[in-house]
KEDREN-183346 format. One record per atom (N, C-alpha, C): residue number from 1; x, y, z; atom name. Coordinates in Angstrom, 2 decimals. Layout:
# KEDREN-183346
PT     k        c1        c2        c3    a
PT   NUM         X         Y         Z   CA
...
END
This chain:
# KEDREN-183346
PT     k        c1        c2        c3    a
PT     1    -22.78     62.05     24.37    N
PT     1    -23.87     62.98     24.28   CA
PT     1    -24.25     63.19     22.81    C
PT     2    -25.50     63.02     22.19    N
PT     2    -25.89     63.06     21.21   CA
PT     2    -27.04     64.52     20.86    C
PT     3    -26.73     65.15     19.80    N
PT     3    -27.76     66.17     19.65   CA
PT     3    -28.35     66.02     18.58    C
PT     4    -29.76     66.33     18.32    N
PT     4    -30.76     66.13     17.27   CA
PT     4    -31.18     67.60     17.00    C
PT     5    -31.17     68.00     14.90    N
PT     5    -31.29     68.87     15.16   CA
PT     5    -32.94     68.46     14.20    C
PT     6    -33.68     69.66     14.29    N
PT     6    -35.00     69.15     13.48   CA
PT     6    -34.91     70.52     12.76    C
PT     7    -35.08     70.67     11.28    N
PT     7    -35.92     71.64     10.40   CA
PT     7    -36.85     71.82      9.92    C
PT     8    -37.83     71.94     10.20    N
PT     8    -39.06     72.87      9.89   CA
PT     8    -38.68     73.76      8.32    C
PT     9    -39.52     73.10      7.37    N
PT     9    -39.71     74.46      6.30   CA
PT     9    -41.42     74.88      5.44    C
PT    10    -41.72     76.10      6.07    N
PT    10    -43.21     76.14      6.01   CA
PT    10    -42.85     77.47      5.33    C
PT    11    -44.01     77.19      4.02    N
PT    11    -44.58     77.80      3.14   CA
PT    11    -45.41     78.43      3.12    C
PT    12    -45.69     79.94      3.42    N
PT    12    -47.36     80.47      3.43   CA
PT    12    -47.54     81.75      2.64    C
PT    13    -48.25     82.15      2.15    N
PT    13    -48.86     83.20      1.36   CA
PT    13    -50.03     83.92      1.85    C
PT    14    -49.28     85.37      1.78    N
PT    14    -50.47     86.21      2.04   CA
PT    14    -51.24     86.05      1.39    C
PT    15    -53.09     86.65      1.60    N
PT    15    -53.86     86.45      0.16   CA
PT    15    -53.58     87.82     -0.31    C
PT    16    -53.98     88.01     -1.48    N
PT    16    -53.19     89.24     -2.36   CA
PT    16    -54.45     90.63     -1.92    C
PT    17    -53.83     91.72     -1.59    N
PT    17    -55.03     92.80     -1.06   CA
PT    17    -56.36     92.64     -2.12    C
PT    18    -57.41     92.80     -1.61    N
PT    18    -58.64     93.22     -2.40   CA
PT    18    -58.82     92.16     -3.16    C
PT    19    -58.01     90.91     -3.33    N
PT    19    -59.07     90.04     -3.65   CA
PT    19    -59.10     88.39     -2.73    C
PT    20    -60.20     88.17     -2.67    N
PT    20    -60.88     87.27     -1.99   CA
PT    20    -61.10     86.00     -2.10    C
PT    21    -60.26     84.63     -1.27    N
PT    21    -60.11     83.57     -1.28   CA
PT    21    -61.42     83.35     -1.68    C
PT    22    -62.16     82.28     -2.57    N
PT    22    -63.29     81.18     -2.24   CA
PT    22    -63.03     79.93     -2.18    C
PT    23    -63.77     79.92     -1.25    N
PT    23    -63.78     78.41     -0.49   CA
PT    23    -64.71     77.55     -1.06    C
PT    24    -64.49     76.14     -1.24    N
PT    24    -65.03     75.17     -2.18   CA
PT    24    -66.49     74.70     -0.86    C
PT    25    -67.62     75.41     -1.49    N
PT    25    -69.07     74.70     -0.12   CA
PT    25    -68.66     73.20      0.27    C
PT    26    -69.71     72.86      1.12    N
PT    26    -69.42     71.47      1.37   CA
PT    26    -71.10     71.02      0.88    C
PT    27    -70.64     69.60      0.37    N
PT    27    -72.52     69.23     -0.05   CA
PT    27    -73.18     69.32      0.58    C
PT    28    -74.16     69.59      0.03    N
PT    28    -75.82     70.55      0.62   CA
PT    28    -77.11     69.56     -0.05    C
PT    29    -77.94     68.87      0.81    N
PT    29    -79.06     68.26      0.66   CA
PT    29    -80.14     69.64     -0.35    C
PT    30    -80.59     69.90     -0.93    N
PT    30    -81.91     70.68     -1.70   CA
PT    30    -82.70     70.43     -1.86    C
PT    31    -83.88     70.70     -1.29    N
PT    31    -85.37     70.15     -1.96   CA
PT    31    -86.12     71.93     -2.73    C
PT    32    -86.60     72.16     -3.86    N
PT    32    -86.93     73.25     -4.93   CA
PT    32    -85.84     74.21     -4.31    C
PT    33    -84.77     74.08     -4.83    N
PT    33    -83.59     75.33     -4.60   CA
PT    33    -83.52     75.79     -3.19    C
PT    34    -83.61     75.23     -2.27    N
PT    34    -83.49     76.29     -0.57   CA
PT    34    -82.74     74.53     -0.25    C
PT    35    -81.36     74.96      0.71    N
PT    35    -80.71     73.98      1.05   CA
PT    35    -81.79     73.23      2.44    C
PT    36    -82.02     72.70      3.07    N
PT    36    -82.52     71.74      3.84   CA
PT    36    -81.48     70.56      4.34    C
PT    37    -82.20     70.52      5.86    N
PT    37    -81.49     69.23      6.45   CA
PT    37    -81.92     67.91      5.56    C
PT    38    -80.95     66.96      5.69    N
PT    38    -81.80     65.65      5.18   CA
PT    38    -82.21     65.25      6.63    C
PT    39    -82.89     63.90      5.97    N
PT    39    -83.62     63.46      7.03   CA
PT    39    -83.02     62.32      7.89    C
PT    40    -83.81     62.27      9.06    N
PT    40    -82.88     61.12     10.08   CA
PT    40    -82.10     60.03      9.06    C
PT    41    -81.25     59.16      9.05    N
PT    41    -80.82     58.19      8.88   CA
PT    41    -81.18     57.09      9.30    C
PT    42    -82.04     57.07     10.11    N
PT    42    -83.04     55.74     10.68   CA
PT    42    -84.15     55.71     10.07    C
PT    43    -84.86     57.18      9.75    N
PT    43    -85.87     56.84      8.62   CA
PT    43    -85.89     56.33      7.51    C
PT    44    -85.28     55.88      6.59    N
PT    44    -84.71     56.01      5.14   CA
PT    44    -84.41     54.50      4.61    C
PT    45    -84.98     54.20      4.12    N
PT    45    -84.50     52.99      3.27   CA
PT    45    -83.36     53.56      2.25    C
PT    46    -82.81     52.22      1.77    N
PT    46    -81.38     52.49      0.89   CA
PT    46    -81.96     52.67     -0.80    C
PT    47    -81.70     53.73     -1.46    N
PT    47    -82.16     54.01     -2.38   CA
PT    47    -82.00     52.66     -3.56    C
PT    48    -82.83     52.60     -4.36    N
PT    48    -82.65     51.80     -5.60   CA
PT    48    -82.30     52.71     -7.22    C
PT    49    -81.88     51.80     -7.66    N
PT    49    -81.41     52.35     -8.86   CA
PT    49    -82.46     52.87     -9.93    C
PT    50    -83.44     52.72     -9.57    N
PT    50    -85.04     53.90    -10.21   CA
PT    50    -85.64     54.26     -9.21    C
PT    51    -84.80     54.76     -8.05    N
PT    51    -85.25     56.08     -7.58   CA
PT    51    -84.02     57.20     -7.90    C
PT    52    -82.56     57.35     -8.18    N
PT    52    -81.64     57.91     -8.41   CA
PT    52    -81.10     58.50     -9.75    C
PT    53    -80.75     59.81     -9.90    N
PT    53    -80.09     60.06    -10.98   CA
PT    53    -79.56     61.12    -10.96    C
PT    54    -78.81     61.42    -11.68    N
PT    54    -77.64     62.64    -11.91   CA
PT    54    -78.40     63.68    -12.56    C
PT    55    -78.68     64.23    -12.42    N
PT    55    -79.87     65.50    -12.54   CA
PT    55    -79.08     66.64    -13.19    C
PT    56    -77.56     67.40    -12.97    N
PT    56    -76.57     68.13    -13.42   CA
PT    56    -75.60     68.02    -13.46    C
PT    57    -74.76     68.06    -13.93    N
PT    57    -72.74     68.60    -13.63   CA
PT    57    -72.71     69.75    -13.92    C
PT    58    -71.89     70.49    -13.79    N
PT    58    -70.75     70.82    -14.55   CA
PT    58    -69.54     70.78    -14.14    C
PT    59    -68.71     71.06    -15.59    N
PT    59    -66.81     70.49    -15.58   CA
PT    59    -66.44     71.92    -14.97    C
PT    60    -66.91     73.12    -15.53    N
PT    60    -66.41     74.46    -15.30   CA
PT    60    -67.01     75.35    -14.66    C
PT    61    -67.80     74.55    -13.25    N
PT    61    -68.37     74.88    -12.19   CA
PT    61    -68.08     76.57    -11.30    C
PT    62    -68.38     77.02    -11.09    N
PT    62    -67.78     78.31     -9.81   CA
PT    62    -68.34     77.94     -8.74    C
PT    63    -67.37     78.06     -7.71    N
PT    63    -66.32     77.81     -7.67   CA
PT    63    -64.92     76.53     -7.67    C
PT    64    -66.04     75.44     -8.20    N
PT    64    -65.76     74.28     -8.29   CA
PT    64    -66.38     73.39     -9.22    C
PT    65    -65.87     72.41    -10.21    N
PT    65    -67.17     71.15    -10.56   CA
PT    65    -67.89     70.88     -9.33    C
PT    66    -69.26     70.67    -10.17    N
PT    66    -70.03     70.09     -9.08   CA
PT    66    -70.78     68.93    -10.13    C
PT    67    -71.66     68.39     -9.63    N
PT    67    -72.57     67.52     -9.29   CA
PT    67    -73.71     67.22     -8.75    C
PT    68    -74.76     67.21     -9.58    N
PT    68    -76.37     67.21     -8.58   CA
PT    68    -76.84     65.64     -8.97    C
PT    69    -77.15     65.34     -7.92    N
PT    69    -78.02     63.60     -7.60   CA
PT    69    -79.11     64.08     -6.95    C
PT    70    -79.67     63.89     -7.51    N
PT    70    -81.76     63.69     -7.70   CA
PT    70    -82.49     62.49     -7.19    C
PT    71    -83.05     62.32     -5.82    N
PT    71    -84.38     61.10     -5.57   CA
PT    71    -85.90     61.53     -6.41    C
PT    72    -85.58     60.84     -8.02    N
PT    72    -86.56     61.48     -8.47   CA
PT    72    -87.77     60.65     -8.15    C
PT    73    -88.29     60.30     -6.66    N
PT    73    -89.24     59.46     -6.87   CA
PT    73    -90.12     59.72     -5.48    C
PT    74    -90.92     59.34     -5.23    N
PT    74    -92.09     59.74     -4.06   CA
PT    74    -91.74     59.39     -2.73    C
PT    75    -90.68     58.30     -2.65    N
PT    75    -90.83     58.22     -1.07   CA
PT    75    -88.90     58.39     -0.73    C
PT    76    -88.88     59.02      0.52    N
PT    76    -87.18     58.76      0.93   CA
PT    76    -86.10     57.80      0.86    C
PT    77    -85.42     58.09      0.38    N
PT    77    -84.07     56.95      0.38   CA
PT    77    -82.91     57.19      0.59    C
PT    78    -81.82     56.48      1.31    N
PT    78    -80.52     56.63      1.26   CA
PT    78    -79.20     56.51      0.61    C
PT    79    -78.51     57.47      0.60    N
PT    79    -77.29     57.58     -0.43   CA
PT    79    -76.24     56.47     -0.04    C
PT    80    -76.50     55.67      1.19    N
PT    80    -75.47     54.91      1.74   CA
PT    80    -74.96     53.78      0.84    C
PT    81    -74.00     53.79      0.34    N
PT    81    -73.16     52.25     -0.21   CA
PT    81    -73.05     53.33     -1.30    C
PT    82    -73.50     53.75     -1.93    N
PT    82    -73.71     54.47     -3.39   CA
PT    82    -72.53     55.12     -3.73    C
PT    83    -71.67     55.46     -4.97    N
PT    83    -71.07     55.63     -5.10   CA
PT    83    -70.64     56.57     -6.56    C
PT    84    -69.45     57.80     -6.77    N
PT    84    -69.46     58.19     -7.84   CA
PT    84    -68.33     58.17     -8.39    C
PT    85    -67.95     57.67     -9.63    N
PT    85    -66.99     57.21    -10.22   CA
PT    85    -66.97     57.61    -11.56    C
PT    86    -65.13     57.25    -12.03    N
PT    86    -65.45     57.43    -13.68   CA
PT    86    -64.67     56.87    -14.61    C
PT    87    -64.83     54.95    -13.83    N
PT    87    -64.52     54.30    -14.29   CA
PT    87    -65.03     52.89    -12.83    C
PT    88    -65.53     51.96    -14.23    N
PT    88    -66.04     51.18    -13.22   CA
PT    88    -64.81     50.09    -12.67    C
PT    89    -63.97     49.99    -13.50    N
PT    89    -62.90     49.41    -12.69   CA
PT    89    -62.22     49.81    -11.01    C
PT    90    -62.62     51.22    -10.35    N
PT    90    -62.48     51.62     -9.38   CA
PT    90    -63.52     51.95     -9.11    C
PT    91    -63.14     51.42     -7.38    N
PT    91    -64.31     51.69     -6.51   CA
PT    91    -64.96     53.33     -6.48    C
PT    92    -64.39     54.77     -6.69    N
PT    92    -64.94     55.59     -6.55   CA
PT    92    -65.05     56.22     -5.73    C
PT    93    -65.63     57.16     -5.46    N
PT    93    -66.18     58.34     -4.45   CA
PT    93    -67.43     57.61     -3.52    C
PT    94    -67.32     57.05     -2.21    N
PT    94    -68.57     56.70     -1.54   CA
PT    94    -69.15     57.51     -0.88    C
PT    95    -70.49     57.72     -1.20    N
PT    95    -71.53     58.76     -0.33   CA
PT    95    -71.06     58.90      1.18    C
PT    96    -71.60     59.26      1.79    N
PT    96    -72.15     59.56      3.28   CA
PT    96    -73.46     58.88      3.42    C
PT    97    -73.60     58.64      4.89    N
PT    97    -74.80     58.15      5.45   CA
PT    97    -75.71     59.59      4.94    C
PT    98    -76.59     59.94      3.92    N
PT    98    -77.28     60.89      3.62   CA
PT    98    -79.12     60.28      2.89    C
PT    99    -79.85     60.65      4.01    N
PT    99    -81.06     60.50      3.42   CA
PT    99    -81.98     61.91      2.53    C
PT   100    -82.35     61.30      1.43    N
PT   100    -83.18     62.12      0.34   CA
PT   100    -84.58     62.34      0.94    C
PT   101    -84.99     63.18      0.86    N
PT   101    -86.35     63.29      1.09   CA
PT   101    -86.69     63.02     -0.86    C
PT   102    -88.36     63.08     -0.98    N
PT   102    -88.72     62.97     -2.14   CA
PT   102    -88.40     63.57     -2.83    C
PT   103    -87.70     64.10     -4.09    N
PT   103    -87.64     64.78     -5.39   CA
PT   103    -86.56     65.95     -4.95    C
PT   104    -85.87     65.81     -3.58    N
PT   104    -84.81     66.17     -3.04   CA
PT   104    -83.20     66.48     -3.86    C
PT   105    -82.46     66.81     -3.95    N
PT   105    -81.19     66.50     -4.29   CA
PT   105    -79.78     66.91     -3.37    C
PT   106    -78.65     66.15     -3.54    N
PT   106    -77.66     66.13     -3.16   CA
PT   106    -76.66     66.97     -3.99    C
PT   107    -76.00     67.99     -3.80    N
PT   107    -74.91     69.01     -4.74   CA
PT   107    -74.00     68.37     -3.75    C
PT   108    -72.96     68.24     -4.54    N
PT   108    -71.48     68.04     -4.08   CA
PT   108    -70.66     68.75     -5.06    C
PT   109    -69.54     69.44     -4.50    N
PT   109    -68.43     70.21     -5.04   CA
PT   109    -67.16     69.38     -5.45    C
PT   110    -66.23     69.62     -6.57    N
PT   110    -65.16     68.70     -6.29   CA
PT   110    -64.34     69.21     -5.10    C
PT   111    -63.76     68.32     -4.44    N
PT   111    -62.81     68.93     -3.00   CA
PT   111    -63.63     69.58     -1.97    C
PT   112    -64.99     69.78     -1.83    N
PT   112    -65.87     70.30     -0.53   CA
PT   112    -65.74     69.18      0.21    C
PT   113    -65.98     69.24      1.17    N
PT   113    -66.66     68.53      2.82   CA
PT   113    -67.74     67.85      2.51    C
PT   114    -67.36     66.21      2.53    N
PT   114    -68.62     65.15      2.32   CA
PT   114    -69.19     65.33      1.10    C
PT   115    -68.03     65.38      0.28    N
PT   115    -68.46     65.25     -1.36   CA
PT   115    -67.01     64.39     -2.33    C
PT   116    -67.03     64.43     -3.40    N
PT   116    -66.36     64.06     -4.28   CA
PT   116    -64.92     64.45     -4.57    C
PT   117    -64.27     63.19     -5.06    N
PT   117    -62.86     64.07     -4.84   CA
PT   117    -61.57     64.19     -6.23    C
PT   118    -62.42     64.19     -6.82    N
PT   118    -62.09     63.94     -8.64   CA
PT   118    -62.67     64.99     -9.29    C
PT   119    -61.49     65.09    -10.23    N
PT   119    -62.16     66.81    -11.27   CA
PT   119    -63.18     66.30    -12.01    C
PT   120    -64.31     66.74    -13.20    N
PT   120    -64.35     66.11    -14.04   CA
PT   120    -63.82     67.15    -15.54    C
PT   121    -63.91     66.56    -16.49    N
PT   121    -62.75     66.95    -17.67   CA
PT   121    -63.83     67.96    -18.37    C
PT   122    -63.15     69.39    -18.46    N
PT   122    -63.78     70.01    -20.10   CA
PT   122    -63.62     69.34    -21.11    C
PT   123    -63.26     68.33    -21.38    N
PT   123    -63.42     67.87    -22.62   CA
PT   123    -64.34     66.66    -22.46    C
PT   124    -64.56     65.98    -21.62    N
PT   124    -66.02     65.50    -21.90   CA
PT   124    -65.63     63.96    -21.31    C
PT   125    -66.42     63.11    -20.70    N
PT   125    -66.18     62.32    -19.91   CA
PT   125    -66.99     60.67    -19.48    C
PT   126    -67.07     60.33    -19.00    N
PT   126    -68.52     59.30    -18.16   CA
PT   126    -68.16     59.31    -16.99    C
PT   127    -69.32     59.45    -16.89    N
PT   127    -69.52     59.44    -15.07   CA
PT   127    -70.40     57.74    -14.87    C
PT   128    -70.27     57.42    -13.94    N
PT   128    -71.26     56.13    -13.19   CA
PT   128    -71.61     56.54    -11.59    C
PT   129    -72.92     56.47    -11.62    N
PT   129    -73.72     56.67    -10.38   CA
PT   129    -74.06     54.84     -9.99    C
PT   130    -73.03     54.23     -9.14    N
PT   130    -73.00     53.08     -8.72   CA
PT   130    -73.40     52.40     -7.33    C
PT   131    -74.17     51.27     -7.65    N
PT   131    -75.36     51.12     -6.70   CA
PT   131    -74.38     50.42     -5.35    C
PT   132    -74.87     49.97     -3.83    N
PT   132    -73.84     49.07     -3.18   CA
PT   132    -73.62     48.04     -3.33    C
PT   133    -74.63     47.11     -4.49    N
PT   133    -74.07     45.95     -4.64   CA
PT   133    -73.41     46.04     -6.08    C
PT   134    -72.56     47.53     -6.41    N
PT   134    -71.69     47.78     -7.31   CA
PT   134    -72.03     46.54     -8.91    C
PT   135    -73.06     45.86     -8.94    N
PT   135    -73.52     45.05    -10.37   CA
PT   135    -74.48     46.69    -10.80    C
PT   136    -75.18     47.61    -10.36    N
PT   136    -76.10     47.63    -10.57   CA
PT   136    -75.59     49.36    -10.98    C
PT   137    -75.72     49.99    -11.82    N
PT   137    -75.26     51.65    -12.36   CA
PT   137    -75.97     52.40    -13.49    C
PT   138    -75.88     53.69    -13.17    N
PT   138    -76.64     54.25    -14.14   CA
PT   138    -75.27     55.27    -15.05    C
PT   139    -74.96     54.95    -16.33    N
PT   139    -74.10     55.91    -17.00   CA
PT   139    -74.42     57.06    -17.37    C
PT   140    -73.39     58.23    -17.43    N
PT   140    -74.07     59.09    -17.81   CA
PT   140    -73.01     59.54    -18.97    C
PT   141    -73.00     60.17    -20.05    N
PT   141    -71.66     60.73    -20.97   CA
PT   141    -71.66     61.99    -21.03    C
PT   142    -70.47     62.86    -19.85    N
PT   142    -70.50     64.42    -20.00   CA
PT   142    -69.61     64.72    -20.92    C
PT   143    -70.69     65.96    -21.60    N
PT   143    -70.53     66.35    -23.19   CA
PT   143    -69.19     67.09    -22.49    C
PT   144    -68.35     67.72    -24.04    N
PT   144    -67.90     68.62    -23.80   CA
PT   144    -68.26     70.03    -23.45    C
PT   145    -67.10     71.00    -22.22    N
PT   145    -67.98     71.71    -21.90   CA
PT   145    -68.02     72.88    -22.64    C
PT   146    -69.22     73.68    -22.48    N
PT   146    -69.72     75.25    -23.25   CA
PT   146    -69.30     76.22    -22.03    C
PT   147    -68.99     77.48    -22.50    N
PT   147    -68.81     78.48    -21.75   CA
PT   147    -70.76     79.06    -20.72    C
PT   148    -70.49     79.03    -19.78    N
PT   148    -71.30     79.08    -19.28   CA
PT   148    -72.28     78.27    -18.94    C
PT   149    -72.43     77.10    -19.09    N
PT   149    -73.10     75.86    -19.66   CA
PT   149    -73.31     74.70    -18.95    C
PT   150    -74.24     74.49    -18.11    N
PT   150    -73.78     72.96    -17.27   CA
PT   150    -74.54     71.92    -17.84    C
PT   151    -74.65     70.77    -17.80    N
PT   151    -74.88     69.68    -17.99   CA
PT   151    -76.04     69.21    -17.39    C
PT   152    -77.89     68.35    -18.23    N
PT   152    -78.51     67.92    -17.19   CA
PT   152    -79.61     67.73    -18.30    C
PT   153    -80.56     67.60    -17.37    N
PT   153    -81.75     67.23    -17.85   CA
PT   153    -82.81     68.49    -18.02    C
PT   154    -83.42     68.57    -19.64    N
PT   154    -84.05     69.37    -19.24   CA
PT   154    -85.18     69.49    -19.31    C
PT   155    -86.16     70.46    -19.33    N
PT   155    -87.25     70.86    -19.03   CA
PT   155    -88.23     68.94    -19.63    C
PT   156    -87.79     68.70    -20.70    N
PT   156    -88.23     67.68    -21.82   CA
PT   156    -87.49     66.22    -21.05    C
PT   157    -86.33     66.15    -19.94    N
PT   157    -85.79     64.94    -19.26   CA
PT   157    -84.99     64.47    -20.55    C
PT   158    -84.18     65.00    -21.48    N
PT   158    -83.12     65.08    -22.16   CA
PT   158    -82.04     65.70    -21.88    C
PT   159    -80.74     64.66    -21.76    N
PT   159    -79.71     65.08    -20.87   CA
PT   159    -78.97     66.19    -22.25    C
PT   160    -78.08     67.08    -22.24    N
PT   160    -77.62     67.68    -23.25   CA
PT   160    -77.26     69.38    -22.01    C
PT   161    -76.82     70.38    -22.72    N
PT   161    -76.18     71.77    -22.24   CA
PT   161    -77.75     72.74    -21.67    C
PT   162    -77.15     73.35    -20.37    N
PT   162    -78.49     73.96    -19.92   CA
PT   162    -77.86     74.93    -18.86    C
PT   163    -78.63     75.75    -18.63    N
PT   163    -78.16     77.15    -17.94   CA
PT   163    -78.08     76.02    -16.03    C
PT   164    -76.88     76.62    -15.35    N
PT   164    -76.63     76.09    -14.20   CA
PT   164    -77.27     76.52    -13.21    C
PT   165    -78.34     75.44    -12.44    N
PT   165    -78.83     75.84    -11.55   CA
PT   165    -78.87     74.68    -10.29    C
PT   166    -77.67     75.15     -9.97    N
PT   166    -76.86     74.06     -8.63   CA
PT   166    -78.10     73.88     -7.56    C
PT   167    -78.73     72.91     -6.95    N
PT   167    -79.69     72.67     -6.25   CA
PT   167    -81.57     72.69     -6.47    C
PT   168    -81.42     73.15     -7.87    N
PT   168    -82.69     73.28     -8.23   CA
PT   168    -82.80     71.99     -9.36    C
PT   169    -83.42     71.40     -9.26    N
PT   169    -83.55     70.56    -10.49   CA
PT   169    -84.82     71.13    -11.28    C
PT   170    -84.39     70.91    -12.58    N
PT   170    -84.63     71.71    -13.88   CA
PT   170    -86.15     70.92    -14.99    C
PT   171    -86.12     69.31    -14.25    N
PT   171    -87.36     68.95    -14.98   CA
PT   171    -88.14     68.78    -14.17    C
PT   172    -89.49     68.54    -15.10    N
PT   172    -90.90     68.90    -14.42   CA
PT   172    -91.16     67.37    -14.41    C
PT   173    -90.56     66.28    -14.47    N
PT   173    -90.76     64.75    -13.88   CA
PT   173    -90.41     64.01    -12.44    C
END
């Protein structure tokens, strides 16, 4: 007769009174700051590398880094094959089946639901927004970060430090 014994050792924590877990969003499609569905996935051609671009970061995000990708161009396209990385020697973070409407954008959180899964550094970094036939990328070099400060393009489509406005894109192109 043989007996098996099994141990179980589980770890849990109250949350501390009066203050309040946040939870990392999950990416959110945006067209002028109000979140929106994207569009069917049967509608959508696969985006090209001048219709796409990295529109914001930031490293010292609340409640998370994030990330804004911009269809800065007139007709819909898809995020499918596309990829975000920060180093082209690895394959990266691959999108979701996600279609852009026009001048639309994609926010992703680090660690949210159907987003990215890499910090990026306060001290300053490259990112690559990489196409699916992975020859084809747009670089970007995140500065070091400023207190309060995210990363993007601005009013002028000069990337450099700018007040954070997660889902709104900030130039008039």
């Amino acid at each position: 007769r043989r007996s098996h014994v099994l141990r179980i050792k589980v770890n849990w924590k109250l949350p501390k009174p009066g203050k309040r877990e946040v939870r990392t969003p999950k990416a959110t499609v945006y067209q002028e700051g109000v979140p929106i569905r994207a569009l069917p996935r049967e509608s959508c051609p696969p985006c090209d590398l001048d219709q796409l671009r990295i529109s914001e970061v930031h490293p010292k995000g609340t409640p998370s880094d994030y990330i804004e990708v911009q269809n800065a161009s007139d007709a819909p396209c898809s995020l499918l094959g596309w990829s975000l990385t920060e180093t082209l020697s690895e394959p990266g973070w691959a999108f979701e089946p996600v279609c852009l409407p026009p001048m639309a954008c994609w926010l992703g959180y680090d660690g949210g639901k159907n987003s990215f899964d890499f910090g990026l550094s306060s001290e300053g970094e490259v990112l690559f927004l990489v196409a699916p036939n992975r020859s084809e990328y747009r670089e970007y070099t995140v500065l070091p970060a400023e207190l309060n400060q995210a990363q993007g393009l601005d009013k002028t489509g000069n990337w450099g430090h700018i007040t954070p406005t997660p889902g709104r894109v900030q130039t008039d192109k």
